[in-house]
TORKOL-4160 file (C-alpha; in steps of 0.2 Angstrom, whole numbers, padded with zeros to 4 digits, m for minus):
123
<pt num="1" X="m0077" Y="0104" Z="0001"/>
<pt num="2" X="m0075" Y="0096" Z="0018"/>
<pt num="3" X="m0061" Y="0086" Z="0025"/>
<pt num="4" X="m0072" Y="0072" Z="0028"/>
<pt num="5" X="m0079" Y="0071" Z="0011"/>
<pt num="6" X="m0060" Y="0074" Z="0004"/>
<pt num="7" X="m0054" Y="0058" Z="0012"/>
<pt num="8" X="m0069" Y="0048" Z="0006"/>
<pt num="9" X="m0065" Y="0054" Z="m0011"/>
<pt num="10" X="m0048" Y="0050" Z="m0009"/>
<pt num="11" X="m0053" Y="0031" Z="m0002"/>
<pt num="12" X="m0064" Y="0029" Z="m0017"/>
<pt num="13" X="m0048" Y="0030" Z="m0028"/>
<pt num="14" X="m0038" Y="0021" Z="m0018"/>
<pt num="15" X="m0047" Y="0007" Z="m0017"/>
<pt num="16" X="m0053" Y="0008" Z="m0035"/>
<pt num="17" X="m0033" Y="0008" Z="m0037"/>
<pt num="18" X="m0030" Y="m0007" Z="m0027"/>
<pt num="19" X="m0042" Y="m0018" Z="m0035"/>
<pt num="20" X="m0037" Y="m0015" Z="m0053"/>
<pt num="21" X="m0018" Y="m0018" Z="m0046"/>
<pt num="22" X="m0025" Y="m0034" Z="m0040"/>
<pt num="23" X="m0034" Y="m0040" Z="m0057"/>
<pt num="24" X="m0018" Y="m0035" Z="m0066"/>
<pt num="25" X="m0006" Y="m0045" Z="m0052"/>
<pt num="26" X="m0017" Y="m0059" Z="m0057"/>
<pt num="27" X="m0016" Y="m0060" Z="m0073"/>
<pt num="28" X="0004" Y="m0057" Z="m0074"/>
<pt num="29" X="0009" Y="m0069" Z="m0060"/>
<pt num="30" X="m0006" Y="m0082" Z="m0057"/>
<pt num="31" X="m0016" Y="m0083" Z="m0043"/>
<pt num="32" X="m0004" Y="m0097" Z="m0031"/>
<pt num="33" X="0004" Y="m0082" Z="m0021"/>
<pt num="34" X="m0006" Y="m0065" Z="m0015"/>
<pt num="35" X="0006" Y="m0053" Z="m0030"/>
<pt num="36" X="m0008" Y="m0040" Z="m0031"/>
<pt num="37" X="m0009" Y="m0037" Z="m0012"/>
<pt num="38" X="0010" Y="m0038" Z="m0011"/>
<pt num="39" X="0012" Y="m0027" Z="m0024"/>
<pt num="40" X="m0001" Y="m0015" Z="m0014"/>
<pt num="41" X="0009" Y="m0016" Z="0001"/>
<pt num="42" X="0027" Y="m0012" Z="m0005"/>
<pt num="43" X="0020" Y="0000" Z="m0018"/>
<pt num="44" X="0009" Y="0008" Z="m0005"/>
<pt num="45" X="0021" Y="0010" Z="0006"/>
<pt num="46" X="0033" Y="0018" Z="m0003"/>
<pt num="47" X="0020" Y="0032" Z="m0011"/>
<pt num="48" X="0016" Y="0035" Z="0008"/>
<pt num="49" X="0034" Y="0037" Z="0013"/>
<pt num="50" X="0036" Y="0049" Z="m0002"/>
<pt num="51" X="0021" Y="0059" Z="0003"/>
<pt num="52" X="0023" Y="0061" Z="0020"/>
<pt num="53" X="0042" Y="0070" Z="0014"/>
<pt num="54" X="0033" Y="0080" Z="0003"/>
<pt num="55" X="0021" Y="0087" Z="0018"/>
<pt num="56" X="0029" Y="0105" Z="0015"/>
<pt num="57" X="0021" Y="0108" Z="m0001"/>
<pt num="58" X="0003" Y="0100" Z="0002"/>
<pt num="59" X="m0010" Y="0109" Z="0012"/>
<pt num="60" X="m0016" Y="0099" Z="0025"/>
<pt num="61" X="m0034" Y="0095" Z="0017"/>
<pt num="62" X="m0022" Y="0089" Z="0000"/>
<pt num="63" X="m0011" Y="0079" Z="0012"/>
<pt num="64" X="m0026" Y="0069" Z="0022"/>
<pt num="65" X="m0035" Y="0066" Z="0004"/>
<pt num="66" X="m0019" Y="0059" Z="m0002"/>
<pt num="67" X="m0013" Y="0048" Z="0016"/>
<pt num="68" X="m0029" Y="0045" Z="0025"/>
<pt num="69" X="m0040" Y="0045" Z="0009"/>
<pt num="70" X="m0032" Y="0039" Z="m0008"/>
<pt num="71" X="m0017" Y="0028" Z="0000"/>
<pt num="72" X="m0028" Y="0023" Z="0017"/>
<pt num="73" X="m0039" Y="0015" Z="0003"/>
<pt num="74" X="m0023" Y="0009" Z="m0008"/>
<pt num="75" X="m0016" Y="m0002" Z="0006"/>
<pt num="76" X="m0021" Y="m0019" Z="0012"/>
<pt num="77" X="m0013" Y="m0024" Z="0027"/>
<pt num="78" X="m0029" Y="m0033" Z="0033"/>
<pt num="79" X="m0029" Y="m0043" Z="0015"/>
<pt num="80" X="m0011" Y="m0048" Z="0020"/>
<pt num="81" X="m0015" Y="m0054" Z="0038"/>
<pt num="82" X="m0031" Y="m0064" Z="0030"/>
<pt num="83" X="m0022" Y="m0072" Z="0018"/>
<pt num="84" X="m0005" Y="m0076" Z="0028"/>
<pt num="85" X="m0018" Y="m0083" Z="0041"/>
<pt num="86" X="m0025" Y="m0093" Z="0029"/>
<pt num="87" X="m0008" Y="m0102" Z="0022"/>
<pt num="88" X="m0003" Y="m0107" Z="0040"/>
<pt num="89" X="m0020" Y="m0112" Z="0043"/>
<pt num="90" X="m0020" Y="m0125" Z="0027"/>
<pt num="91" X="m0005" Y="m0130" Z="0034"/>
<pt num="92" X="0007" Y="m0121" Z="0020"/>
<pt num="93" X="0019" Y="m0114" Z="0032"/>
<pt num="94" X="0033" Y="m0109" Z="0018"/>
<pt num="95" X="0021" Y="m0098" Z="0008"/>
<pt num="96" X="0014" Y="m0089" Z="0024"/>
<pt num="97" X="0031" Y="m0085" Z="0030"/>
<pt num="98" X="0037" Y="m0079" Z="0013"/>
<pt num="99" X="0023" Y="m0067" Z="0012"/>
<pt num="100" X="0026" Y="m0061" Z="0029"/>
<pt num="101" X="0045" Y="m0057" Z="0027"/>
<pt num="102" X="0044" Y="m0050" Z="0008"/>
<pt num="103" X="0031" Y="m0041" Z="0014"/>
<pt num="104" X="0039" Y="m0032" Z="0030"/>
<pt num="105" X="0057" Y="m0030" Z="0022"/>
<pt num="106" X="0050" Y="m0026" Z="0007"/>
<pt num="107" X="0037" Y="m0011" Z="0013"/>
<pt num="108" X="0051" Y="m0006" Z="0026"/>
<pt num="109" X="0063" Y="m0004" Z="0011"/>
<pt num="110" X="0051" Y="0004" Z="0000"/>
<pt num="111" X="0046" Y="0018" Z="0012"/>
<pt num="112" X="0061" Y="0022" Z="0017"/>
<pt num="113" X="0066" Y="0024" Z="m0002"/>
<pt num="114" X="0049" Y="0036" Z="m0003"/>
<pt num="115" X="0056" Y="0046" Z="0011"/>
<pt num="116" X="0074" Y="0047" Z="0004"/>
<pt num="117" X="0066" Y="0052" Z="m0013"/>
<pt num="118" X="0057" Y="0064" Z="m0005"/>
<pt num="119" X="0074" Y="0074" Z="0002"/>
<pt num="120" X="0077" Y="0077" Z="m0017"/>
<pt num="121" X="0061" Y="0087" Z="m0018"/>
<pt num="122" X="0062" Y="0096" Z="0000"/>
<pt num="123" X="0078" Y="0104" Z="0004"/>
């Protein structure tokens, strides 16, 4: 199977992933604060992290499904941007500048946990 293809596969599921997070975020938390695309971030972030450690054991066509394709798919940075834009633009300056910093500190925290648990894997 060709790279390309791989990664498109891999996206597929990502995505497929990031919406049914989204749903369930939702449904758990209400809809007054973007938790699905929070969620997708921090969670995305660490699965990267931990993969990226873990480049040893994949082949590179297994590592470019699983970062470019399944977790390029997974993440939603662009989501985040379009909905932080659109609390300072209705004037909700609080709840744009909380998604802003638990989203970097907690995606900064969360991939550095990925990479750390990775270590225990690669020695």
């Amino acid at each position: 199977m060709s790279r390309f293809l791989m990664i498109c596969l891999g996206g597929a599921a990502g995505t497929g992933a990031r919406y049914l997070t989204a749903l369930w975020a939702a449904s758990a938390f209400g809809p007054a604060f973007p938790y699905g695309t929070l969620i997708v971030n921090v969670l995305g972030s660490f699965l990267l992290g931990f993969l990226m450690g873990l480049t040893p054991i994949f082949s590179a066509d297994a590592r470019l499904m699983l970062t470019t394709g399944v977790m390029g798919g997974f993440t939603t940075y662009s989501t985040f941007n379009y909905e932080t834009t659109n609390y300072f633009r209705e004037g909700a300056w609080l709840m744009g500048a909380t998604n802003i910093a638990a989203t970097l500190i907690g995606c900064l925290a969360a991939g550095l946990a990925g990479i750390a648990l990775a270590r225990v894997f690669v020695r």
